[in-house]
N, C-alpha and C positions, 0 to 999 in steps of 0.2 A: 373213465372211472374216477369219481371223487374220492380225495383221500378220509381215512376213518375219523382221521383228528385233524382239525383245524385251528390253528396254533390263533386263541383269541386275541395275544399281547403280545407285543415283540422283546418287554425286556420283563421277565417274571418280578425281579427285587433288585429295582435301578440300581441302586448303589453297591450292592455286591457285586452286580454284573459288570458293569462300570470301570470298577475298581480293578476286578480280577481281569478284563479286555487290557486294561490300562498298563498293571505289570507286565501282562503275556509280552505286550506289544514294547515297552521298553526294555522289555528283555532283549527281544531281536535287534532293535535299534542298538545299544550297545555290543551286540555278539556283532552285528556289522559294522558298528566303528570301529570295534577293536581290529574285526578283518583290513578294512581300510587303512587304520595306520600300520597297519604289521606288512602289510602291500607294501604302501606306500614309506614307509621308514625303510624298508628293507630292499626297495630300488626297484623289486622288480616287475612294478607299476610307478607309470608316470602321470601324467593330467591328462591323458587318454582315461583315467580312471574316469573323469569327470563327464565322460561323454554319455548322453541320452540313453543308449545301448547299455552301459553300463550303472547307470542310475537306476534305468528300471528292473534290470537283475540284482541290484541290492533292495531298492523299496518291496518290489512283488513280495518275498517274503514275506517281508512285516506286514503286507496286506494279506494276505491269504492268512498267515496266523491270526489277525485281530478274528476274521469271519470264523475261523476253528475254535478261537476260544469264545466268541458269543454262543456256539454250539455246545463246548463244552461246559460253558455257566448255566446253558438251561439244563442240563442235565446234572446240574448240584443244587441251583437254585429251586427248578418247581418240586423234589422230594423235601428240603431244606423248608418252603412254603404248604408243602402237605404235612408233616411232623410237624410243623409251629400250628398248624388250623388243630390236628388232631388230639397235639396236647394241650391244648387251649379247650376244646370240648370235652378231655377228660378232666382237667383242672375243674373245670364248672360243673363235673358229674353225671355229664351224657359220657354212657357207655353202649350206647345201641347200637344197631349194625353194625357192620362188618367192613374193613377196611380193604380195599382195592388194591390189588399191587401196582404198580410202578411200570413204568413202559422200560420196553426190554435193556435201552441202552443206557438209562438211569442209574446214578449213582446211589447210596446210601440205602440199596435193600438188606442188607444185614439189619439195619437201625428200624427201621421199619416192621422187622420183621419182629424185631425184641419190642417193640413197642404192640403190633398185634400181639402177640402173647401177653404182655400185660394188661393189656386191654382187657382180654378172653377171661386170667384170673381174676382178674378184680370184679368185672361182669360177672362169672358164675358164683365167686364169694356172696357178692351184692344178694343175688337171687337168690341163693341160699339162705342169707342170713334174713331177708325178707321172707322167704317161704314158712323159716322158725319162728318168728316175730308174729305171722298171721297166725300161726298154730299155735301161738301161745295166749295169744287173743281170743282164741275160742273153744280152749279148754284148759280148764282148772285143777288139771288130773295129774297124778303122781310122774307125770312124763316132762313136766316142766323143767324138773332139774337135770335129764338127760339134751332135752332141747336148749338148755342155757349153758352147760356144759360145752356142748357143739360150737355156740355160737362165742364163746369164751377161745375155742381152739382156731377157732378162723380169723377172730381177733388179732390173736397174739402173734399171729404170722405178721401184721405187721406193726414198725417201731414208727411211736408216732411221740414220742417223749422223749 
């Protein structure tokens, strides 16, 4: 059975990703030097510390963390890469369709989700105030000033001054 999603990249936004492996991993590095000298200052490790056996019981860590956090940066980085696509297409005034949720282990669906809601109002405001605008295009009847009123109210919702 093929899997549904086939991961197309390996690093979504190099340099965050990078970045954030980069700390994870010098975090453990020092959590295990500090271990080492607190061993080793305190006697009750000698230069058996130093032995193969024991070098790969302090590196594996740091390895297995760097692989946990490239896992965990895609799962900030590709929502982090759909929110910068999505407000970059509302910045330029596409409001169309409907935005996809986030795979289930994905961080930053709250943001996401305030972001579809904004989407949604300013898309139906848009429609709106387009639907007033063609009807007021095409009649010159005592209704304009209730349809210009309307569109006055949908205005003012937002601060643009």
């Amino acid at each position: 059975m093929e899997p549904i999603y086939k991961r197309r990249q390996f690093l979504i936004d190099k340099d965050f990703q990078l970045r954030f492996m980069g700390r994870i991993f010098i975090m453990i590095l020092c959590a295990s030097a500090l271990t080492l000298a607190v061993l080793f200052g305190s006697g009750l490790v000698g230069m058996e510390l130093f032995s193969p056996v024991a070098l790969v019981a302090l590196v594996a860590p740091a390895v297995l963390m760097l692989g946990y956090s490239l896992a965990l940066s895609h799962r900030l980085a590709g929502p982090v890469f759909r929110v910068r696509k999505i407000l970059k297409e509302m910045s330029q005034g596409d409001l169309r369709g409907a935005i996809a949720p986030l795979r289930r282990k994905d961080e930053l669906k709250l943001v996401l989700e305030d972001i579809r809601g904004l989407r949604e109002n300013l898309r139906g405001d848009m429609l709106e105030l387009r639907s007033l605008v063609n009807y007021l295009d095409y009649d010159g009847s005592h209704h304009c000033h209730e349809h210009l009123k309307r569109m006055e109210e949908i205005l003012q919702r937002y601060q643009v001054r």
